[in-house]
C-alpha positions as CSV (number, residue, x, y, z in Angstrom):
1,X,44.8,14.8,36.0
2,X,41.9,12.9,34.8
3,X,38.8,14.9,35.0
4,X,36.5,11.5,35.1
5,X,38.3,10.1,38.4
6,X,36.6,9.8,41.4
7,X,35.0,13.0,43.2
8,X,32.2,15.1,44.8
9,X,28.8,15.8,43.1
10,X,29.2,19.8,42.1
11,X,26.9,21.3,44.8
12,X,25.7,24.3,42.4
13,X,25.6,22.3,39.4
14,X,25.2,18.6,40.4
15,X,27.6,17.6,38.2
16,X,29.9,15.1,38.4
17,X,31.7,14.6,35.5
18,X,33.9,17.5,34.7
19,X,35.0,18.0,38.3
20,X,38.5,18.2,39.1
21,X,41.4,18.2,42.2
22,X,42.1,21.6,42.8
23,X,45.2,21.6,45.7
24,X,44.2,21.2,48.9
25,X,44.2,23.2,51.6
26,X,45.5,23.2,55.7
27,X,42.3,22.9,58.5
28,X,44.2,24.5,61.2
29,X,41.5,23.2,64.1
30,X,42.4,19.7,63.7
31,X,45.4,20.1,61.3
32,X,44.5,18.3,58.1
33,X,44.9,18.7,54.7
34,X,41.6,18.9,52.4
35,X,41.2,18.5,49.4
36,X,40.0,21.3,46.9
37,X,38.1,20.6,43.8
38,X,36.7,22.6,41.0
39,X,34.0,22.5,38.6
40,X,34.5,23.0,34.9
41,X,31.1,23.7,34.0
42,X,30.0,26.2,36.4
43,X,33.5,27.3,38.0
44,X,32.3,26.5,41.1
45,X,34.9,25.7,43.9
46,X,34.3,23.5,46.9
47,X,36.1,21.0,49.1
48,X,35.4,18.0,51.0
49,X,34.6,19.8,54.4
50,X,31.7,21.2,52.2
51,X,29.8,18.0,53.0
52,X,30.6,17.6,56.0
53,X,27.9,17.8,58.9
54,X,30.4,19.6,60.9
55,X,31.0,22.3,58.4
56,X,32.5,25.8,60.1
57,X,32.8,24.2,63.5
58,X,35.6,25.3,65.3
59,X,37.9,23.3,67.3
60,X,36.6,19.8,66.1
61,X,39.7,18.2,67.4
62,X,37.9,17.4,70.9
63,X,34.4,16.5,69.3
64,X,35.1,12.7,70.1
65,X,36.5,13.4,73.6
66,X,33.8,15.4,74.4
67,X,30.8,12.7,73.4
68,X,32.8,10.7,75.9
69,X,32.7,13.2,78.8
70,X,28.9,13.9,78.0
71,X,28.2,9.8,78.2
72,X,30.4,10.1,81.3
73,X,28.6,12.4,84.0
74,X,30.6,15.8,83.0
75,X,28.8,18.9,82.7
76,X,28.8,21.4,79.8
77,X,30.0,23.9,81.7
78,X,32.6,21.5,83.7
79,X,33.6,20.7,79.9
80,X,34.2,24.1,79.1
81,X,36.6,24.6,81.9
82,X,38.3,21.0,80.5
83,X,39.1,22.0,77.2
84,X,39.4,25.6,78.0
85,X,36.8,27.7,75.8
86,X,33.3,29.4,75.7
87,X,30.2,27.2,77.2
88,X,28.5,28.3,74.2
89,X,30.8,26.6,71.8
90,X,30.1,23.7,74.2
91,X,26.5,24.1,73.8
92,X,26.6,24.4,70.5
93,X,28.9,21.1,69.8
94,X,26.3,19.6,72.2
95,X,23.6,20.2,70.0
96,X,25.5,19.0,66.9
97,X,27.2,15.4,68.8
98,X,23.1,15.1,70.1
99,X,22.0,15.1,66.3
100,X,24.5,13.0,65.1
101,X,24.1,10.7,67.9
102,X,20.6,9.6,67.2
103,X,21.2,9.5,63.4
104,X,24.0,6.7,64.0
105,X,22.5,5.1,66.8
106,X,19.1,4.4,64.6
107,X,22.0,3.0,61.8
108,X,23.5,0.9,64.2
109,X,20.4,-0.3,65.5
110,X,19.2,-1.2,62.1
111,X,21.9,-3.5,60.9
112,X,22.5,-5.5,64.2
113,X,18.9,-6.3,64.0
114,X,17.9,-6.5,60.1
115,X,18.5,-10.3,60.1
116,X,18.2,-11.0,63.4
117,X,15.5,-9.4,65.6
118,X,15.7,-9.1,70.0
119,X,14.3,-11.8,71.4
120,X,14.2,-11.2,74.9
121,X,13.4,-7.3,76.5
122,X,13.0,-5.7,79.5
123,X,11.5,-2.4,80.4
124,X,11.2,0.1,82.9
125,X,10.4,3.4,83.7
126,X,12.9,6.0,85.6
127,X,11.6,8.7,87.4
128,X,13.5,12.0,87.5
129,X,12.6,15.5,88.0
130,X,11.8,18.5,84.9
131,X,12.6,21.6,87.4
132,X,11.5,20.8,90.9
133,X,10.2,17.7,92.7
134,X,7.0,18.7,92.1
135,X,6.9,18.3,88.3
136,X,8.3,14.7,87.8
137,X,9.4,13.2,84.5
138,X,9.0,9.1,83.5
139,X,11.9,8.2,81.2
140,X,10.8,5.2,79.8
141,X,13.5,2.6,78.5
142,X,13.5,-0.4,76.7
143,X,16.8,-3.1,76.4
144,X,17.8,-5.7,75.0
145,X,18.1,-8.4,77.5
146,X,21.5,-10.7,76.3
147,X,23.7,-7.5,75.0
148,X,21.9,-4.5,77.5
149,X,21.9,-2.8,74.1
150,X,19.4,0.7,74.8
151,X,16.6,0.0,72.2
152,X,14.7,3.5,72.9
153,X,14.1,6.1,75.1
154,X,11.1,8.1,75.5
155,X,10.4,10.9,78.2
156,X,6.8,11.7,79.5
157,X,5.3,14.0,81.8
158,X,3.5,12.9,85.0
159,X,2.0,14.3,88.0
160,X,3.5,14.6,91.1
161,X,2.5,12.0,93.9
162,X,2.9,11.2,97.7
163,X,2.7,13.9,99.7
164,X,3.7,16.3,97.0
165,X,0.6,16.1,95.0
166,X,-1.6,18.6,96.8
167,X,1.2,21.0,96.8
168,X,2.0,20.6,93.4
169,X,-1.8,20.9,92.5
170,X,-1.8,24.0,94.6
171,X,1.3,25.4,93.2
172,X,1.4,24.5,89.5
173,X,-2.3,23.5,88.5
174,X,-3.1,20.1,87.1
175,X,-0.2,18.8,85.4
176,X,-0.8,16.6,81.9
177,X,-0.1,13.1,82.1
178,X,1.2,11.7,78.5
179,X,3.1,8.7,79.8
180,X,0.6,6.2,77.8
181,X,1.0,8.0,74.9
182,X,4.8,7.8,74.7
183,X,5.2,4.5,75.9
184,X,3.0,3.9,72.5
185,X,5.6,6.3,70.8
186,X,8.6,4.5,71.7
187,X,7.1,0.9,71.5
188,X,6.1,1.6,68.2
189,X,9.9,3.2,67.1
190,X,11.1,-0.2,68.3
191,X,9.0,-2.6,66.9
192,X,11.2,-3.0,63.6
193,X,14.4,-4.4,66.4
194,X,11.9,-6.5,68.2
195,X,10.9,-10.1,67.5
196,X,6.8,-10.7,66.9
197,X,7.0,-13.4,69.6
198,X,9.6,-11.8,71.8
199,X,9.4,-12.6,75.1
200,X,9.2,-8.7,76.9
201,X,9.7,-8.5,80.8
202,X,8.8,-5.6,82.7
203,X,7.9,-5.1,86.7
204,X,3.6,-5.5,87.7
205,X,2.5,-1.9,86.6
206,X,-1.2,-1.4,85.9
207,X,-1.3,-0.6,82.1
208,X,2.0,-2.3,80.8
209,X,0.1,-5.3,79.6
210,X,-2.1,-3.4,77.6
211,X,0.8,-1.7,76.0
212,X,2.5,-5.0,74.7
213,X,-0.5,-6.4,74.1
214,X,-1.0,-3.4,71.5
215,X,2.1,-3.7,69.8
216,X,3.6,-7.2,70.2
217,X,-0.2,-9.6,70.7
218,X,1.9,-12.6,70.1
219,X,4.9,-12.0,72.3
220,X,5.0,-13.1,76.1
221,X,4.4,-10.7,78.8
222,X,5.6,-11.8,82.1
223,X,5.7,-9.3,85.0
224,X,7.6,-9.5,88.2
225,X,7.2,-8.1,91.2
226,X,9.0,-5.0,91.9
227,X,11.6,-5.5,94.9
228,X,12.7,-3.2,97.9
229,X,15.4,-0.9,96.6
230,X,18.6,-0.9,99.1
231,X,18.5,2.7,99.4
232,X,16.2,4.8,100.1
233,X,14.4,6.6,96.9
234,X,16.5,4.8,94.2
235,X,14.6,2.1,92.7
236,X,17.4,1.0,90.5
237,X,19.1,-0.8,93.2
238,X,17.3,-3.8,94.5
239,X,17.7,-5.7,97.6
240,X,17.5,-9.2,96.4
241,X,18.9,-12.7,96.4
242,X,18.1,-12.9,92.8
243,X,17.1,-9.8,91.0
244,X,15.1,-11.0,87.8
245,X,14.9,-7.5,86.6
246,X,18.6,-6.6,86.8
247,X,19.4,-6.3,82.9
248,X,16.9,-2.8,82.8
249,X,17.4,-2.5,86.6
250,X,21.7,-1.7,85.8
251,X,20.5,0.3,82.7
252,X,18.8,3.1,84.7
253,X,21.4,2.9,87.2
254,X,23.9,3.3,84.3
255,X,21.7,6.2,83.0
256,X,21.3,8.2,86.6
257,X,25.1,7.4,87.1
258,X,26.6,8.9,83.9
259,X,24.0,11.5,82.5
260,X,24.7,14.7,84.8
261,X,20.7,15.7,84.1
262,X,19.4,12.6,85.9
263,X,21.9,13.1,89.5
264,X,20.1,13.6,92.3
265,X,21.1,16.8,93.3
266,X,19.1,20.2,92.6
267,X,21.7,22.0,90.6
268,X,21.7,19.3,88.3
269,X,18.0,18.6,87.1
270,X,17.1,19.4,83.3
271,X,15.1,22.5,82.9
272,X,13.9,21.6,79.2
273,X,12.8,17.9,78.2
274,X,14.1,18.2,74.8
275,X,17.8,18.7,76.2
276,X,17.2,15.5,78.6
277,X,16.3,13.4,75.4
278,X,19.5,15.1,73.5
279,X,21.8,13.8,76.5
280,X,19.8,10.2,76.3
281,X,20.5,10.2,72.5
282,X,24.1,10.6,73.4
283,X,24.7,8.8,76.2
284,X,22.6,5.3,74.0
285,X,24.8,5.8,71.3
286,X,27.9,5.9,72.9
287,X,26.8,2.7,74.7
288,X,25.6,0.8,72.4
289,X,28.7,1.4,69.9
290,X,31.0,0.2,72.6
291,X,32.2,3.8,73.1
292,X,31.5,3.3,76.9
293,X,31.3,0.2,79.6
């Protein structure tokens, strides 16, 4: 065997010259053969699962399955019962698919647009719930107009309002407010996938002019007026003729629909926002590389 042909860097060594096959060897959790190698410098002997992200994970036959089931309204403990093991293992896959998730999404996001950039956006904010009703959340979300493509996600913290305000005052103190600040966050993260002179559409809130103005000054803001939803306490779903808003109006609707976190039922609300983001992370990248319709 030729020792120059083509192989892995040496991880002890970082060599790559004097690296040879070494057998291979049988991955019983999703029954494939890898391939050994073996340094001649050092001695050192590795594999190509030694580069893998998903190196030690057990049972990474249902890795794929499962991103689908978490983009899909299942549950990590109804997808523990599913595939029939621990809900930590779930948890712990569900950590890993979240990671990998956003790294791939930002890689798909960056070649679609590298040549050409999104010239027509709509944003919106959905309101869900961090524990109770009276600490709400404001996921912001920003798509692309002709595809629906999710462009970014960002979740803020806001106080509660209505007739929940004073008992939420009363109950939890005065709750911080960062939605400007991440809408700045996320409008930033997105400004390499959006056109200078986009034209970005959004509904007739108080500050979103003053947002785009910040990041895109020569793009065109136009603002609609926000329509009676045809339920009762779901925003998403308008009760219009013509709804001019229905690209990022679908998108949350899509989002509450098949992200378990955002149902509106009690047992279902997120109890950390870092988790929520995680399950956003997943749910845009299956979407927006066709995993999911």
């Amino acid at each position: 065997m030729r020792s120059n042909c083509r192989k892995k860097t040496c991880p002890k060594c970082q060599q790559k010259t004097l690296v040879v096959k070494d057998g291979f060897f049988f991955r019983r959790c999703d029954s494939r053969k890898i391939q050994r190698y073996r340094c001649k410098i050092c001695s050192k002997k590795f594999s190509n699962a030694t580069f893998s992200p998903a190196k030690n994970q057990k049972k990474r036959r249902f890795n794929h399955t499962l991103l689908l089931q978490l983009a899909s309204g299942i549950s990590q403990n109804r997808a523990a019962i599913l595939h029939k093991c621990h809900p930590i293992t779930i948890k712990r896959k569900f950590e890993y698919l979240a990671k990998r998730s956003r790294i791939k999404n930002k890689k798909l996001l960056e070649s679609l647009y590298q040549d050409h950039r999104c010239t027509e956006v709509q944003f919106d904010d959905l309101i869900t719930i961090e524990h109770t009703k009276l600490k709400p959340l404001s996921v912001t979300v920003i798509v692309d107009k002709k595809t629906r493509r999710v462009l970014g996600t960002n979740i803020a913290t806001i106080g509660a309002f209505g007739h929940l305000a004073k008992i939420s005052l009363k109950k939890y103190g005065k709750r911080i407010n960062n939605h400007i600040p991440k809408m700045h966050e996320l409008f930033k993260s997105a400004e390499s996938y959006i056109h200078p002179l986009a034209i970005i559409e959004s509904d007739e809130h108080k500050f979103y002019p003053q947002i785009v103005k910040t990041h895109f000054p020569g793009a065109t803001h136009i603002s609609f007026p926000g329509g009676k939803s045809s339920i009762a306490g779901q925003g998403e779903l308008k009760k219009l003729k013509f709804d001019p808003l229905f690209c990022i109006n679908h998108t949350n609707a899509m989002l509450r629909a098949n992200i378990n976190r955002l149902f509106r039922r009690t047992w279902n609300t997120t109890k950390r926002i870092e988790q929520l983001q995680k399950h956003l992370d997943i749910y845009c990248y299956a979407f927006n590389s066709g995993l999911i319709r």
